[in-house]
N, C-alpha and C positions, 0 to 999 in steps of 0.2 A: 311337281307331279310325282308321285308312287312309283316309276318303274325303276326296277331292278336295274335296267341299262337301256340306253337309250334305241328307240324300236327301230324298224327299218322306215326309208319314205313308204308311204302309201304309193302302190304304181298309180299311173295317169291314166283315168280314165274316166267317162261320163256316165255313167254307169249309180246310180246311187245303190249305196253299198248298206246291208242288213246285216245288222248284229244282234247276237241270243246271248241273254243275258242269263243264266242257271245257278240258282239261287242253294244256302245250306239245307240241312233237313235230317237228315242222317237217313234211319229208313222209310223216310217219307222220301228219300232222292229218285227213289224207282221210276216214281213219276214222273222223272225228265226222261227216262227213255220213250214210256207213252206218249210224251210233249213230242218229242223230237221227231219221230215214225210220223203222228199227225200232220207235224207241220211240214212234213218232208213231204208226204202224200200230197199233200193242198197244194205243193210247188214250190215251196220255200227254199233257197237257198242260200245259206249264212258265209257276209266276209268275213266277220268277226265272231268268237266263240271267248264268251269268258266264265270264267265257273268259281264256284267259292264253295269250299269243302264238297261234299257230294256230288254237287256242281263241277264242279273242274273235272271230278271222276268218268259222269255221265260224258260231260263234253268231250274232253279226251280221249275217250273210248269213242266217241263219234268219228270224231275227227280223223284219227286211226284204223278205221275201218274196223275196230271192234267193237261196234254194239251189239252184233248178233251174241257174241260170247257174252260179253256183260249181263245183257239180258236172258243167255240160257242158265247161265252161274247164277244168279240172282232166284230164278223160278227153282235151280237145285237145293236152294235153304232150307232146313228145317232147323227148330230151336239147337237140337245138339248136335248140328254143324255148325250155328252159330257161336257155342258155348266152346267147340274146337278151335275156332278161332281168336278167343281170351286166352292170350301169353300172358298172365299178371303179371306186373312185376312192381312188387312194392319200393323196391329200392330207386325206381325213374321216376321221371316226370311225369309220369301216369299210369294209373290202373295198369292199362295194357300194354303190352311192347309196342306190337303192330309186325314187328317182323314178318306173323305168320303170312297176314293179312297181303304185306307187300311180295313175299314169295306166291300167291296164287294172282296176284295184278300181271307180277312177270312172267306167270307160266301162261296168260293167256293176251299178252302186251307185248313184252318181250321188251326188247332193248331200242326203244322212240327218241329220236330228240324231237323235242319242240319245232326246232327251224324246220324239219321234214313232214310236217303235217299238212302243209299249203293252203292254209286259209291261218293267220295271227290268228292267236290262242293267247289266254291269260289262267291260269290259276292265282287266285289272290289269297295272300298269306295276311299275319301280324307279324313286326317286329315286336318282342318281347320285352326288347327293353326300352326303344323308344317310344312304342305305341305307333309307329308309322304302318301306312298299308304299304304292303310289296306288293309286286306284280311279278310272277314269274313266267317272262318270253323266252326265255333259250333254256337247253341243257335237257336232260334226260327227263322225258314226262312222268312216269312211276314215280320217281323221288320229288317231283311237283306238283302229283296228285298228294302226296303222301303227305309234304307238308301243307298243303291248304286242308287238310284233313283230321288235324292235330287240335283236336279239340282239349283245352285246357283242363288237365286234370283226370281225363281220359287215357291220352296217348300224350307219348313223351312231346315237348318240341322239336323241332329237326336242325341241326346246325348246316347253316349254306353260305359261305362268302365270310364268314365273320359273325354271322346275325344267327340269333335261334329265332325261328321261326314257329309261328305256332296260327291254329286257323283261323282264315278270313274272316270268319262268321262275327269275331270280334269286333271291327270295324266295317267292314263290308260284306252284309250278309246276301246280296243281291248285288252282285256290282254292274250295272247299269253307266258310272263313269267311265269303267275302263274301254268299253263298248264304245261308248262316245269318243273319248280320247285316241278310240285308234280308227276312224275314219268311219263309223256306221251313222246314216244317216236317218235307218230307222232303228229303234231298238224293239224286240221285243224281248219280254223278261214272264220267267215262271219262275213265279213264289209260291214257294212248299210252304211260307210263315202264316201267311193269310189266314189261315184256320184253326188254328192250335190254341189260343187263352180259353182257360175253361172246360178244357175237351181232355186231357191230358187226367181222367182219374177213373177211376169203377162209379159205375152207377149207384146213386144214393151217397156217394160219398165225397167230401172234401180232399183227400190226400191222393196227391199225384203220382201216377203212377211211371217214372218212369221209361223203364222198359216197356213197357207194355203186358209183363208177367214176371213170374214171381221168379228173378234170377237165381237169387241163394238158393231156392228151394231145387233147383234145375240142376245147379252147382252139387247141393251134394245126394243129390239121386242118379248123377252120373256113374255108370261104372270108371273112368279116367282118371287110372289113379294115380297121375301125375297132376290133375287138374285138383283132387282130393288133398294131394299135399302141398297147392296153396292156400287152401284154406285153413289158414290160421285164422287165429282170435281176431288180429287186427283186418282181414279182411273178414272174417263175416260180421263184426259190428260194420265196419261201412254198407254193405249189402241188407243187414238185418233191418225188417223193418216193424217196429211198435204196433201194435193193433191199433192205434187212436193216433198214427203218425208215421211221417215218412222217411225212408231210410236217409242217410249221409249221401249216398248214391243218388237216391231221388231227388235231394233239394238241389244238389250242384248240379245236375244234368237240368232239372227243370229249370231253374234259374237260368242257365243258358239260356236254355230256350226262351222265355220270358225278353228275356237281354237282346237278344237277336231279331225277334220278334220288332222290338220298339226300336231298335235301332233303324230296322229295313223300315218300317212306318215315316222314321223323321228323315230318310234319305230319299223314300219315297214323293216326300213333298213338296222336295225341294230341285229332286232330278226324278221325273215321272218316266216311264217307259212310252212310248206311241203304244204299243196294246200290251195287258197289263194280264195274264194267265196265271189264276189262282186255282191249283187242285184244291179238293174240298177232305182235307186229309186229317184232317185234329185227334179223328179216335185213333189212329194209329199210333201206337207205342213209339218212342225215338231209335228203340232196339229190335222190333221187330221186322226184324230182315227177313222174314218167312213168308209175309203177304206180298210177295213183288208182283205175283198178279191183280191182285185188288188195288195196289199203287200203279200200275204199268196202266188197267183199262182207266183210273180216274184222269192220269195225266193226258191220254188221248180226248176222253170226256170232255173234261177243261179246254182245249185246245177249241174242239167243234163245238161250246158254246159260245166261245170268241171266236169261230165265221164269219160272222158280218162285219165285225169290229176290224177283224184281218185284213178280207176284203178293201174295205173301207179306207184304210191304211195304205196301201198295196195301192189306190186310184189316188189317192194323194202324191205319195212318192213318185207314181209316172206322171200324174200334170206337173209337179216341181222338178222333173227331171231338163235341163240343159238341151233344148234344141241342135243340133248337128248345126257348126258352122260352114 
């Protein structure tokens, strides 16, 4: 089994236990804070929370009793506070540092460990070098949102234990096992993947867009002229994109996606969720962190058209629940 170290017993009780499985997405993630407000409203209450890159984010911040901030940071986005927070740095393991990124997690998070959140939590990473999934249960949440967040070629990987870690989304873009593995008898899961092949470009057009707008062009109509002087040659070819083709930037980002996509599909079929909540998110950019309201009302949306299906679930698990001896 994947964990990082071996988890605590489950306490004893007859109680069947519900876990939320929160899938990658990058800024389609919004959407699990919509998911979560829904299903908190409808009565829901999760033993289990595991999350994979954005996912872990949202959850984390749940479970920390900070969504309300997550989601007022989120609705404070616009393009050039998102472009504020591109540290380039060509000389890492990715485009971006993230530093900046993880300085604003801790100004509104603070200093969490994992064990103090009181419901088991998972952030799911890759190892790098083996190809193995980790599961990060203990230790400081920021630096285990950060690593399930490290998306390959983007943000650097993260070194923990010996291992560079780099995002879930690799191997487990919806983890749904981990749920299972730490004692949830029901799962449910919101997949941000469900709707993105083909959605992903400008109208009349083949070539993917993937931010969602035109970054280079953003980049340097900035006044930030510290942001000015990373653009060198070799990052705006990677950013630049061909009139009849997509930048360097766009195939590796889209190709994730694609990758993650089919991955969650063939994990999907083989370990299903009990209720299965897909927001309807495809036209959204992977970089457009600025619609958190359009992503925040579709993930509530999603939620209340899976109602009955909830319901449904929910009368299942109390007839299979253990009579009192």
């Amino acid at each position: 089994m994947p964990f990082e170290s071996k988890p605590p017993p489950p306490p004893a009780s007859n109680r069947r236990k519900i876990g939320l499985a929160l899938s990658s997405g990058m800024a389609r993630g919004w959407a699990h804070i919509g998911a979560i407000r829904a299903l908190t409203r409808l009565g829901f209450k999760f033993d289990v929370i595991a999350g994979c890159s954005v996912g872990a984010l949202a959850g984390g911040c749940y479970l920390a009793g900070k969504l309300d901030e997550l989601e007022a940071w989120s609705r404070s986005l616009n393009k050039l506070k998102i472009i504020s927070y591109l540290d380039m740095r060509m000389r890492s393991g990715g485009l971006i540092g993230g530093e900046r990124l993880v300085e604003e997690m801790r100004k509104y998070i603070g200093m969490v460990k994992i064990e103090e959140l009181g419901v088991p939590y998972v952030a799911v990473t890759t190892d790098l070098v083996t190809g193995h999934e980790i599961w990060l249960q203990q230790g400081d949440l920021v630096d285990a949102m950060r690593a399930s967040f490290s998306l390959p070629g983007i943000f650097p990987p993260i070194k923990r234990d010996g291992r560079w870690l780099a995002d879930g989304a690799l191997v487990s873009p919806l983890p749904i096992a981990a749920c299972r593995a730490l004692g949830a008898d029901m799962v449910i899961a919101v997949n941000l993947s469900a709707d993105i092949i083909g959605k992903a470009r400008r109208p009349g057009s083949n070539i993917p867009t993937a931010a969602g707008f035109d970054l280079l062009q953003m980049l340097e109509e900035t006044d930030n002229k510290e942001k000015m002087s990373l653009m060198d040659s070799l990052t705006r070819r990677i950013f630049r994109r061909d009139y009849d083709g997509p930048s360097l930037f766009g195939v590796m980002t889209s190709s994730l996606n694609i990758m993650q996509d089919r991955i969650t599909r063939s994990r999907l079929a083989g370990d299903p969720p009990d209720v299965h909540i897909a927001p309807r998110l495809g036209h959204l950019g992977l970089l457009e962190f600025d619609r958190a309201e359009e992503a925040i009302h579709e993930g509530e949306a999603a939620v209340m058209r899976k109602r009955p299906e909830l319901a449904d679930a929910l009368q299942v698990l109390a007839q299979s629940m253990p009579h009192p001896s």
